[in-house]
N, C-alpha and C positions, 0 to 999 in steps of 0.2 A: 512457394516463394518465387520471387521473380528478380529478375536479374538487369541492369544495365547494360549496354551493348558493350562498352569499355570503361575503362578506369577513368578516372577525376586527375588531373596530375597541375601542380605548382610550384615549378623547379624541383626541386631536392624534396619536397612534398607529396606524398600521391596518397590518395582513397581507393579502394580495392575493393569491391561488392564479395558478400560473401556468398560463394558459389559451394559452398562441399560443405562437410563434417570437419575437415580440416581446417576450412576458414573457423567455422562457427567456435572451435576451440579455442580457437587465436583471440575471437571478437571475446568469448567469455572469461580469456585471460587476462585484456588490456586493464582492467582493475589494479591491477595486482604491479605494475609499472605505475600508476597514477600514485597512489595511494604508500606508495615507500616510505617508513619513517613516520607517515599516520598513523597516530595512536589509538587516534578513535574509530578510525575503520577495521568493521570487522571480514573479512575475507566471505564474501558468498558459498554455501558448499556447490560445488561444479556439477556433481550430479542433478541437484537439483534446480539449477540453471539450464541443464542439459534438457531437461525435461520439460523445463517451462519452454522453451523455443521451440522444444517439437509439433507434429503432427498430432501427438498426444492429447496436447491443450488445446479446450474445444473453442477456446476464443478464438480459431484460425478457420472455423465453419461460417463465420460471418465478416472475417478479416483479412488484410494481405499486409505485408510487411516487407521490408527491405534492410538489409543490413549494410555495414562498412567499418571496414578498418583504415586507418591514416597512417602512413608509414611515411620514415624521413630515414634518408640514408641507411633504407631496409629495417629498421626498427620502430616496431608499433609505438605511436604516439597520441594515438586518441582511437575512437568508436562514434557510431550514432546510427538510427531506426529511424524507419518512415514506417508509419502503419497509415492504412485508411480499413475504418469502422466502419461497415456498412449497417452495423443497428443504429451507431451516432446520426448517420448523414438521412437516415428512416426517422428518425424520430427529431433532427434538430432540422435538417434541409438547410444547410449555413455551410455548405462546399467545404468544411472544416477538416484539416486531414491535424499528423500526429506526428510529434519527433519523439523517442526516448531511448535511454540508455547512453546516455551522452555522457561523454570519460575524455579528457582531453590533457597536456600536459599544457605549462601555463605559456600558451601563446597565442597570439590573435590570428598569423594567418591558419593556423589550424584549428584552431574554431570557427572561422569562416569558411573555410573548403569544405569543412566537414559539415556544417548549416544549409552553406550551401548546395550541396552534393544532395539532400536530403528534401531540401525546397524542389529541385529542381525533379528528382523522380513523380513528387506528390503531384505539382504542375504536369506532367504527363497523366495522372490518374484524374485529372479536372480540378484539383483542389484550388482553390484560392486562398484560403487562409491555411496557416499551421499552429498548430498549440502543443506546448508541453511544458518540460518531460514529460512524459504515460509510459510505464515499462509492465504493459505494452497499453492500458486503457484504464479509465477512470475508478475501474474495482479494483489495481495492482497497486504497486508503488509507483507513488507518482508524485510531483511536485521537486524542484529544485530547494535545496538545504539552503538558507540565507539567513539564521539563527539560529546557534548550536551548535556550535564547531568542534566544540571544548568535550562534549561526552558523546557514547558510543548511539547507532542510532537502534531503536528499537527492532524484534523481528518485525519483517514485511516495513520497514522504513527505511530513506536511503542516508545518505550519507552525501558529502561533495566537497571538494576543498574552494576557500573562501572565493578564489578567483575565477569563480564559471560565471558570477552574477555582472560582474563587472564585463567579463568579456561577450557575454549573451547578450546586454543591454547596450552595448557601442554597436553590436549590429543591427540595431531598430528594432528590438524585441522588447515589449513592453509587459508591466505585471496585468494581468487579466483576476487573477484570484491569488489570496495568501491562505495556507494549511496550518492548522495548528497543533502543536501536541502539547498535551499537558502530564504532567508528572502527579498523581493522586497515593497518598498516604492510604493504603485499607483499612488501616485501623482508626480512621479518623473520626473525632467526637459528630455526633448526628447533630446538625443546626436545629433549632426550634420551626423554624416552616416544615423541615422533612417531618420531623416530629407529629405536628399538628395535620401534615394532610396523610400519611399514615393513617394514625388514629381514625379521620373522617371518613378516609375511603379502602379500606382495608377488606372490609364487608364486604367489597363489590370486588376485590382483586387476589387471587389467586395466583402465586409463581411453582413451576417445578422444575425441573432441571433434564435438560433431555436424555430421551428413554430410549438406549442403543436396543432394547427390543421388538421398538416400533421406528426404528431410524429411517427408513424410508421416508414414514409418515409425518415425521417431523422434521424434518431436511425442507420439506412442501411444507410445512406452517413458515416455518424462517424464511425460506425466500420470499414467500409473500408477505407477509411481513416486513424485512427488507424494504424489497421493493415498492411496497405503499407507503412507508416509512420515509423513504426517498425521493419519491417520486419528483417532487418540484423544486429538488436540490439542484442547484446549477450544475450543467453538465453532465448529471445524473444519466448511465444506461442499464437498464435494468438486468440483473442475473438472465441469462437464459436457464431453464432447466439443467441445462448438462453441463455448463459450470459451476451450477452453485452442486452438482451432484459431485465433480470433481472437489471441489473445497470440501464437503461435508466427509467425502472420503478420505482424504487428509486429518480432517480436524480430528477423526475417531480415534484417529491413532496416534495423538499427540496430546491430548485435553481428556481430562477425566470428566463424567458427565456433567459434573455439576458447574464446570465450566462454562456452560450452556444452558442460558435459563430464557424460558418463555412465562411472560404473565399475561392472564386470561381477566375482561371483563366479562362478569355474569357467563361463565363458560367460552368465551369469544376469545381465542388469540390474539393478543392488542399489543406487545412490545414482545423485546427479544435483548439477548445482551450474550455475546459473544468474547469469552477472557481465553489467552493462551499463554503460558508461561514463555518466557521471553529466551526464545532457543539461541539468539547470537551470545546469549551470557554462557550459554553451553559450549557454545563454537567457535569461541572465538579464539582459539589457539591452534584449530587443526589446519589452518591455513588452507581450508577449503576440501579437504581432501579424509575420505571415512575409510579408508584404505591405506596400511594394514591395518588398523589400530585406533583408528577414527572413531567405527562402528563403539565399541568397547566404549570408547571415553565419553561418547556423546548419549548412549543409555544411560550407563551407570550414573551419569550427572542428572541425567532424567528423573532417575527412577531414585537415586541413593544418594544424591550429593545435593540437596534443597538447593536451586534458584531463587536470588532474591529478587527479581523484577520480572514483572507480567504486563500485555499490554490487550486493552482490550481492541478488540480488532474491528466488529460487527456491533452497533447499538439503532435502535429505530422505537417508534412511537406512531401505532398506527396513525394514520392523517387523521380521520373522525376525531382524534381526542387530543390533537396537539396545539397548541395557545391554548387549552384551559387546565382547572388544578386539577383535572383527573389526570391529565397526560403528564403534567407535575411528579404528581403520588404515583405513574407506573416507571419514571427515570429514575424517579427515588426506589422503586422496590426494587427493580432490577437490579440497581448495581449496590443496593445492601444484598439481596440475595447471593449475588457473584463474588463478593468483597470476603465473605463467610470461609468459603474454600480456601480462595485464594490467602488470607492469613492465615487457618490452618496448615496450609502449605508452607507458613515461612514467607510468603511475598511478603516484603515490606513496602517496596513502591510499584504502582502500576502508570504504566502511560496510556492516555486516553486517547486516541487519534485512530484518524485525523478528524480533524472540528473546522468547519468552513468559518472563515475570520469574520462574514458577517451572519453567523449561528448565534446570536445574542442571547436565545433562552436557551441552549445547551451549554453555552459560555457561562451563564450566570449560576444554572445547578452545578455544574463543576467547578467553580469558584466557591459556591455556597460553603463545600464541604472538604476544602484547604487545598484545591488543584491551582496549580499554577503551569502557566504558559513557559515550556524552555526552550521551543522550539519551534521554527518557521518556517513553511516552504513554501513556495513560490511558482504559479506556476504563468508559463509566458505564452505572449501570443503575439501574431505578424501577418499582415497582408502579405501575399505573394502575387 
């Protein structure tokens, strides 16, 4: 991490880079002041916020970031992140750097100090443009909340109170791309098209559900997968290995296997469908904290108290097969495949996200089979 030479200051205003362990506690608490009296925000757990900012996450082998806190009359009043991606700036070459984690209480000149403060390090790293939110890049949570206010956001989705859009957009930040989330029933009746291309291509398509005995091996089918899956999706950066190695290490210990399905044309791994039970329904009353007693409530609810909402996280269709009805019939197997568990488990609703706003044919199979749209985010961008 790297540091400003000094502080940002606006009368009774000031920005503070975070320098220590001590800031970083501060920056991953400014939530917890925004959000007072929000119902629908669920509290992040702080260790594992602690973890994502470390040295640990390997997104920081090809990345540099900046933090800050906003203080008025010595009390935290907002946050916000500069990252610059150096796999983005390799593979787009569009001087593109990154604001996220942006928390602010509802006022302008500190959403401007803090914009600002943020604009102005990326400009020292050459940037010209900035886009976000990204907490921290395009595989995390990303996008600003500007539909949905009213329910809670799913895990790895954010949350944000109504007045960021307003106050982002008076400073010359304009929408770039809209994120979708959709709400899908599992137990929903099958439409007559899944039906029929089922039936036609079934023959040629095999699903199973990943093998913690070969999990290495199968960790490498999904990212690639992924990754070709994604490839020409706007603003798409691909897994490196040792991220998608940290996620799959994660997922093992959180999703039973059959959470995780891979379907094969003529033997050939061709999609992938990633579901996780939806842990903020778990968490959302320890106020962030698994200690003392944290631990205790947030298994048992795991393991022994059914969840009723899951969200898929991960879905792809290899390129070779996607605009035609094979790539159809392998969106349709996958997530009847994954839909199986997850109602045995009790899920009632899953959310599907995120779905890029101009994704028409992943828009229209989740439409097909009763998904509807509850939720919008937004993400922005700005010449500097």
């Amino acid at each position: 991490m790297t540091f400003p030479a000094k502080h940002a200051h606006s009368g009774e205003l000031s920005v503070h880079p975070v320098r220590n362990q001590q800031d970083l506690k501060r920056f991953i608490r400014v939530p917890w002041s925004i959000y007072a009296g929000d119902h629908s925000w669920i509290p992040p757990l702080l260790f594992e916020r602690k973890e994502h900012m470390s040295a640990k996450n390997p997104w920081f082998r090809h990345a540099e970031w900046q933090a800050w806190v906003a203080f008025r009359k010595g009390k935290p009043v907002g946050r916000i992140s500069a990252q610059v991606n150096q796999l983005h700036l390799e593979r787009f070459h569009d001087d593109t750097g990154f604001f996220g984690f942006l928390e602010a209480s509802d006022d302008p000149d500190t959403f401007r100090l803090l914009l600002e403060t943020a604009c102005d390090w990326l400009r020292k790293q050459g940037i010209k443009r900035v886009r976000g939110p990204f907490n921290f890049s395009i595989n995390d949570e990303c996008g600003l909340l500007v539909e949905g206010f009213d329910t809670p956001p799913s895990v790895m989705m954010g949350h944000a109170r109504p007045y960021y859009a307003d106050r982002i957009e008076a400073l010359g930040y304009s929408k770039v791309r809209d994120l979708l989330a959709y709400w899908v029933h599992p137990d929903f009746v099958t439409p007559r098209v899944m039906d029929r291309l089922l039936a036609k291509k079934s023959e040629r398509i095999t699903v199973s559900p990943l093998r913690r005995s070969h999990l290495k091996e199968d960790l490498l089918v999904l990212r690639d997968l992924f990754n070709d899956a994604w490839a020409n999706n706007w603003g798409f950066v691909p897994f490196t290995r040792e991220e998608f190695d940290e996620l799959g290490r994660t997922l093992v210990h959180l999703v039973d296997e059959d959470y995780i399905q891979i379907a094969s044309v003529d033997g050939k791994p061709a999609a992938m469908i990633v579901a996780l039970p939806n842990l903020n329904e778990a968490a959302r009353d320890l106020n962030g904290r698994l200690l003392p007693l944290g631990w205790v409530k947030l298994l048992w609810r795991l393991k022994r108290h059914k969840l009723r909402s899951g969200r898929v996280t991960l879905m792809g269709v290899r390129q070779e097969y996607q605009n035609s009805t094979l790539g159809m019939a392998l969106a349709y197997m996958v997530i009847d495949a994954v839909r199986r568990p997850l109602i045995t488990n009790g899920i009632e609703e899953v959310e599907m996200s995120w779905i890029l706003e101009d994704n028409t044919n992943m828009r229209h199979i989740l439409e097909s089979i009763g998904g509807k749209a509850y939720k919008r985010y937004r993400i922005y961008q700005k010449d500097i």
